[in-house]
C-alpha positions in Angstrom: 14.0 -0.1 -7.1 10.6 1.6 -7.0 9.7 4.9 -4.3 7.1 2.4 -3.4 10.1 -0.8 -2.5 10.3 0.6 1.1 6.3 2.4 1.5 5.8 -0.1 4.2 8.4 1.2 7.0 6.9 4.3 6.7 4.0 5.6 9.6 1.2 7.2 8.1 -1.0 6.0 6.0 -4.4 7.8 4.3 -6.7 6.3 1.7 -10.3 7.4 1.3 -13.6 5.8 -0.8 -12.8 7.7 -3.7 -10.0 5.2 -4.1 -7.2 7.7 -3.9 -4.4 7.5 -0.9 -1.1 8.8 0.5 1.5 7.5 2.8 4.1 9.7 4.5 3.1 13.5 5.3 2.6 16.4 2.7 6.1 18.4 2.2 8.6 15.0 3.0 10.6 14.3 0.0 9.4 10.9 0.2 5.3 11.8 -0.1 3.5 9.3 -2.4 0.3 9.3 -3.5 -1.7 6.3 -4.8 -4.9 4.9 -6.4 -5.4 1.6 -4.8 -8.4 -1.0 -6.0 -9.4 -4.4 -4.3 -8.7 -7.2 -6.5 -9.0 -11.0 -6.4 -13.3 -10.9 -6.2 -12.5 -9.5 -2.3 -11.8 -7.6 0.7 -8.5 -9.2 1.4 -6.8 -8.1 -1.5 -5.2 -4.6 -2.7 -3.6 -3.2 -5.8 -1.8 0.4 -4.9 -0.5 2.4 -7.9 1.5 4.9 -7.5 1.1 8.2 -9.5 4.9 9.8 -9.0 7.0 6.6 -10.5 3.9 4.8 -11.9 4.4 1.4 -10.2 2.4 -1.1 -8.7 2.4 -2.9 -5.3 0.1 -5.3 -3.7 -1.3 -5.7 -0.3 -2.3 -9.5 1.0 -4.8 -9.7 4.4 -5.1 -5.7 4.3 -7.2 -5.1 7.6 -8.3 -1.7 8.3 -9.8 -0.2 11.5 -10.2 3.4 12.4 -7.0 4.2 13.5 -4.5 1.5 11.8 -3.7 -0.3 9.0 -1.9 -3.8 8.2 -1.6 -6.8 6.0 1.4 -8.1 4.0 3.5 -6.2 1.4 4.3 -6.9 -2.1 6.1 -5.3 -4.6 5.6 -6.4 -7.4 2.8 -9.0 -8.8 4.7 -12.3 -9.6 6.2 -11.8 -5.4 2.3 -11.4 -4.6 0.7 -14.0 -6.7 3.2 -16.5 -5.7 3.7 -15.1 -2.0 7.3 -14.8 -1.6 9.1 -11.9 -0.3 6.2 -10.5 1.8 7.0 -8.0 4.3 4.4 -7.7 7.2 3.6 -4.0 7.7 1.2 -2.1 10.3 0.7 1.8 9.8 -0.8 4.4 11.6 -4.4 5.6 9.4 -5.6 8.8 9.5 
């Protein structure tokens, strides 16, 4: 199982438009920082990989406002492309 199997229980989430992220808070054991991309031609779609164990999960119907952050976990690409095993997550942005 990858760091990034259980990302989406976590609170706090930060990405910025240099395509660069980071869930969890600076100094917790289990800090991850990502790249993430949009894929699929849209803005419904996410790739996030993650630099520490250099794997891959997917976000379906990402929505982001100001202050939040949601959509449907994947992770790994066959569970995404054939959308089983989702896991609907909502996280604080900041």
């Amino acid at each position: 199982s990858s760091a990034a199997s259980d990302v989406y229980k976590r609170q706090l989430m930060t990405f910025n438009a240099r395509n660069q992220g980071t869930i969890g808070s600076a100094g917790d054991p289990n800090y991850l920082v990502f790249e993430w991309s949009w894929i699929d031609g849209g803005y419904n779609s996410m790739e996030l990989f993650f630099y520490g164990d250099r794997t891959y999960a997917y976000i379906w119907g990402a929505e982001a406002t100001g202050r939040t952050f949601s959509g449907t976990w994947y992770n790994n690409w066959q569970d995404f492309r054939d959308r089983i095993d989702g896991q609907p997550f909502y996280m604080r942005r900041q």
